[in-house]
TIFI-124413 format. One line per field, with one value per residue (C-alpha): residue number from 1; residue in one letter; chain; x, y, z. Coordinates in Angstrom, 3 decimals, padded with zeros to 6 digits, always signed. Example, Ala and Ser with C-alpha at 12.3 -4.5 7.8 and 13.67 -1.06 7.14 Angstrom:
2
resi <- (1/2)
resn <- (a/s)
chain <- (A/A)
x <- (+012.300/+013.670)
y <- (-004.500/-001.060)
z <- (+007.800/+007.140)
END
This chain:
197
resi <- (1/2/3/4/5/6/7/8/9/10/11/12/13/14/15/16/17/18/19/20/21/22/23/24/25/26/27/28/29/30/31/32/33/34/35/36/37/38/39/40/41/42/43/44/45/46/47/48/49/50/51/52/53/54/55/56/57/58/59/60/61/62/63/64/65/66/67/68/69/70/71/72/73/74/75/76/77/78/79/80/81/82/83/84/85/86/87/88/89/90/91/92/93/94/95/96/97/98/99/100/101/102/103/104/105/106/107/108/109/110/111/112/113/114/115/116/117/118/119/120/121/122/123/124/125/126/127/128/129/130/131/132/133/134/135/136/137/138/139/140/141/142/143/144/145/146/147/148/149/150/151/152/153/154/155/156/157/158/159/160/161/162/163/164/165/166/167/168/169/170/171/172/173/174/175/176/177/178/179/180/181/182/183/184/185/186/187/188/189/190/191/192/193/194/195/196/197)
resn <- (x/x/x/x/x/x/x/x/x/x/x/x/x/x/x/x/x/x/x/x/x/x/x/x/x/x/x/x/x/x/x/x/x/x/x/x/x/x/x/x/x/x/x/x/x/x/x/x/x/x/x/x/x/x/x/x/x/x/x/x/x/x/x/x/x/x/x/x/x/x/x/x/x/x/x/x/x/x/x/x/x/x/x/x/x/x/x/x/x/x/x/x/x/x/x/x/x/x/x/x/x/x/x/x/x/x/x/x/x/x/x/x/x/x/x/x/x/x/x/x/x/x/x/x/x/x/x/x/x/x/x/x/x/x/x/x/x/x/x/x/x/x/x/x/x/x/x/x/x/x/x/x/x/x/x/x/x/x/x/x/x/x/x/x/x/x/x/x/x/x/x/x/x/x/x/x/x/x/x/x/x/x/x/x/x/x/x/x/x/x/x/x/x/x/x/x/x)
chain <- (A/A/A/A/A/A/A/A/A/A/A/A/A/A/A/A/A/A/A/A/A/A/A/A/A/A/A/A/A/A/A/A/A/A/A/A/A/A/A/A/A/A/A/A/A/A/A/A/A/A/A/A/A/A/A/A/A/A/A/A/A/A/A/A/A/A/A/A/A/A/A/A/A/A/A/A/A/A/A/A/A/A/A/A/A/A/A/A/A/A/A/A/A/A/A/A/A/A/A/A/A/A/A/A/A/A/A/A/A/A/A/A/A/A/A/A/A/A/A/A/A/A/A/A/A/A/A/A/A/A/A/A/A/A/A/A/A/A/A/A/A/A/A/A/A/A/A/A/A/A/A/A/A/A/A/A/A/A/A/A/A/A/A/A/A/A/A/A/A/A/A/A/A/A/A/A/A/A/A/A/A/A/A/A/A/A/A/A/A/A/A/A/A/A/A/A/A)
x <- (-002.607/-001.154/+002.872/+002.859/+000.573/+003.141/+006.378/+005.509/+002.766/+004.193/+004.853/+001.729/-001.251/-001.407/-001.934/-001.306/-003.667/-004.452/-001.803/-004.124/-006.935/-009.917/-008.935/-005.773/-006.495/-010.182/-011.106/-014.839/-015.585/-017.671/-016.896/-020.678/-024.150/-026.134/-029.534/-031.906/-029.504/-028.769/-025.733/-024.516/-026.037/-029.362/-032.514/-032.955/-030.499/-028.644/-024.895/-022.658/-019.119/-016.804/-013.226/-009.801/-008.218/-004.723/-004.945/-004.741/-005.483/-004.492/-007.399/-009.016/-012.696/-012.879/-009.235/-010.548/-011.940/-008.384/-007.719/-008.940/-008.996/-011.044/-015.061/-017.211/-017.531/-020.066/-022.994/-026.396/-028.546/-026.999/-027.797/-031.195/-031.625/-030.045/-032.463/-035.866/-034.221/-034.157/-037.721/-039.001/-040.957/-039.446/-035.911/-034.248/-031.356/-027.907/-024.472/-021.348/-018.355/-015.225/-012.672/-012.474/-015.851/-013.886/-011.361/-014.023/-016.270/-017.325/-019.166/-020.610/-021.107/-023.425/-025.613/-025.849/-027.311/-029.439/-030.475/-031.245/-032.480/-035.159/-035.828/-034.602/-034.202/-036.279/-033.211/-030.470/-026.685/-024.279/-020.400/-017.504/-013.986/-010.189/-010.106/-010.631/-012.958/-010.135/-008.360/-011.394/-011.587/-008.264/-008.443/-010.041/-012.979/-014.652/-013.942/-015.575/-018.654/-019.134/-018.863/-021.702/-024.047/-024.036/-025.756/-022.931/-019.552/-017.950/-014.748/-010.568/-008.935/-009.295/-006.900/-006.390/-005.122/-008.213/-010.424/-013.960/-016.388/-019.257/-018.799/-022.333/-021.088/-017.870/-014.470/-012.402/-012.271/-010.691/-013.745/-016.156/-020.088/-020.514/-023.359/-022.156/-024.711/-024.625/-020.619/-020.425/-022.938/-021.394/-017.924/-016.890/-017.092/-021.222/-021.021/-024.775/-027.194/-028.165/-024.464/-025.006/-021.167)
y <- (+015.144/+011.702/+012.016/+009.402/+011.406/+014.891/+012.368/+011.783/+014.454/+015.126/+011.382/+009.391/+010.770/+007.756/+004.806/+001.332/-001.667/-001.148/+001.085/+003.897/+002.243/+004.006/+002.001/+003.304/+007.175/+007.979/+009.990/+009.104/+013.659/+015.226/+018.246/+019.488/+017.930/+020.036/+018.951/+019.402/+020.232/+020.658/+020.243/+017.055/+014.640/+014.141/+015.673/+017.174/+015.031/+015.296/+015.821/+014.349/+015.652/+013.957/+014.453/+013.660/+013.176/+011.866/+012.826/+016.557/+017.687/+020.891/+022.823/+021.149/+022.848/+021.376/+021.947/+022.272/+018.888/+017.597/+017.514/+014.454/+016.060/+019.150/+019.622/+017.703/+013.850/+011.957/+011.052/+008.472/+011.930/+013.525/+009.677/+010.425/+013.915/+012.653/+009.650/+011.876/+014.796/+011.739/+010.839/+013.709/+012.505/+015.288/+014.163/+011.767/+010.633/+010.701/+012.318/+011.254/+013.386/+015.308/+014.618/+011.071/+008.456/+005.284/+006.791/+007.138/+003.844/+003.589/+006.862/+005.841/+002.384/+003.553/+005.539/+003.391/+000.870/+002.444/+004.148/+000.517/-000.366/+002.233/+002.976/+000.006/+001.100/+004.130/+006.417/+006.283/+007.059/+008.887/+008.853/+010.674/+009.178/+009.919/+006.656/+005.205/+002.098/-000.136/+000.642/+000.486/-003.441/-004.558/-002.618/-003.503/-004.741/-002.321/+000.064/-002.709/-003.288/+000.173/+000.458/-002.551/-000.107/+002.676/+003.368/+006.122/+006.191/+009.443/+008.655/+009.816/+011.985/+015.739/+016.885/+020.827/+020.320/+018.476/+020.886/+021.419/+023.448/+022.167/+018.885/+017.170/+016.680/+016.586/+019.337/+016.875/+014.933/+012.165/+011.513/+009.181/+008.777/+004.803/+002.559/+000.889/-001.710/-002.111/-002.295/-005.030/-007.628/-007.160/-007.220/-003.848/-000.240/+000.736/+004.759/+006.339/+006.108/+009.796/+011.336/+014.378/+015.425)
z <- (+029.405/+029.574/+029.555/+027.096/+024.454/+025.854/+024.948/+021.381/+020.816/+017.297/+016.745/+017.363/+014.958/+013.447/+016.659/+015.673/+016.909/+020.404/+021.564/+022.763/+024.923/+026.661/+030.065/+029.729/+028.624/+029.302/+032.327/+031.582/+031.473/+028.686/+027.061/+026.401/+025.756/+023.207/+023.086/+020.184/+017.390/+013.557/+012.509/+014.152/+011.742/+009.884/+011.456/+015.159/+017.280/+020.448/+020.824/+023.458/+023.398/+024.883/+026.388/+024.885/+021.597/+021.053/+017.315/+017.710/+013.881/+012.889/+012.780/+014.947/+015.512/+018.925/+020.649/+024.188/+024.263/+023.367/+027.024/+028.693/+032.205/+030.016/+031.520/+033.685/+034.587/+033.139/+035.434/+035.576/+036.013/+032.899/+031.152/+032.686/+030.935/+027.364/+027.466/+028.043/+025.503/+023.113/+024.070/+021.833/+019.030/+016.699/+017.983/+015.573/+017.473/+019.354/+017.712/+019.967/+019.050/+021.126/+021.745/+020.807/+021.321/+021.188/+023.777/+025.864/+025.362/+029.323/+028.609/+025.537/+025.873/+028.739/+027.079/+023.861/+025.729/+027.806/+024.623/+022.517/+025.892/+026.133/+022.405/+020.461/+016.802/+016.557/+017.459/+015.520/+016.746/+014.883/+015.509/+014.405/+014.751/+014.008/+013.960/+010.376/+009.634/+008.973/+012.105/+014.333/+012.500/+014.144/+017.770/+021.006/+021.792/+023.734/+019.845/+018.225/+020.714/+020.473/+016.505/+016.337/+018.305/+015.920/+012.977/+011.299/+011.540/+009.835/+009.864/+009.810/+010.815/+009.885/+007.028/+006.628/+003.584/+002.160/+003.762/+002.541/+003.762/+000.779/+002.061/+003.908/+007.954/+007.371/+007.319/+004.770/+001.750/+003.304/+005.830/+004.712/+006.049/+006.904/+006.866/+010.086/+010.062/+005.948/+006.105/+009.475/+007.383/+003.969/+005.669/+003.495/+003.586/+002.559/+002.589/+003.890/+001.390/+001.617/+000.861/-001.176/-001.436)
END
């Protein structure tokens, strides 16, 4: 792990602008890919999980994939293999999750493109964050580049104590389902349209 993140580990949950930067922390490794899944998002989708997350929440689901230097680098034939799992008509899109996404925007940046490249709007990307929406806003702009890509944004940081287990792709109250493209034109928070709970 970084020494910086092992100097302050019980100090720096809550980042302010710009002080933890993919350049600076990402080691551009994946976790897992899980191809052709449920529970990610809406409908069949496919699940990148990537490495590294300065935000260590207690109870964490995913503590493995805290470590930047945890799994496997990321390569152009595992791009290859997401884009034609994606190319399944009965596949509705993309989930990136970890570790941390916008700690990791080479990787995802990447395959976002490639994947607007190859299938335009007829795939939709989900993301989940600790970052919040409003502190995505005033970070850098590789965060932002990548938040105009997506589609959904479920965001914050796990909270134990605000645990839920009823809630709809999400462990915490606090965690809200964005309309990323709804909330960037209206300049405000739109959650999804579908939320149940």
């Amino acid at each position: 792990m970084h020494p910086f993140l092992l100097e302050k580990r019980d100090e720096v949950r809550n980042p302010k602008p710009k002080e933890w930067t993919s350049k600076e922390l990402s080691q551009q490794k994946i976790a897992s890919y899980k191809p052709y899944n449920f529970v990610d998002g809406e409908g069949v989708r496919c699940s990148l999980y990537v490495s590294g997350c300065p935000f260590a929440c207690e109870g964490c689901y995913n503590v493995i994939a805290q470590n930047f230097n945890y799994g496997i680098p990321y390569t152009h034939e595992l791009e290859e293999q997401i884009l034609a799992d994606l190319s399944a008509s009965y596949c509705q899109g993309l989930t990136l999750l970890g570790g941390e996404p916008f700690l990791n925007t080479e990787v995802c940046l990447s395959l976002v493109n490639a994947i607007r490249q190859r299938f335009g709007a007829t795939k939709d990307i989900w993301s989940w964050s600790g970052y919040t929406w409003e502190e995505l806003m005033l970070d850098t702009q590789d965060k932002l580049e990548l938040l105009s890509k997506i589609d959904i944004l479920v965001d914050g940081r796990f909270d134990i104590k605000k645990k839920d287990l009823t809630l709809q792709f999400r462990g915490s109250s606090n965690q809200r389902i964005i309309d990323v493209q709804k909330s960037l034109k209206q300049g405000e928070v739109i959650l999804w349209d579908k939320l149940k709970k």
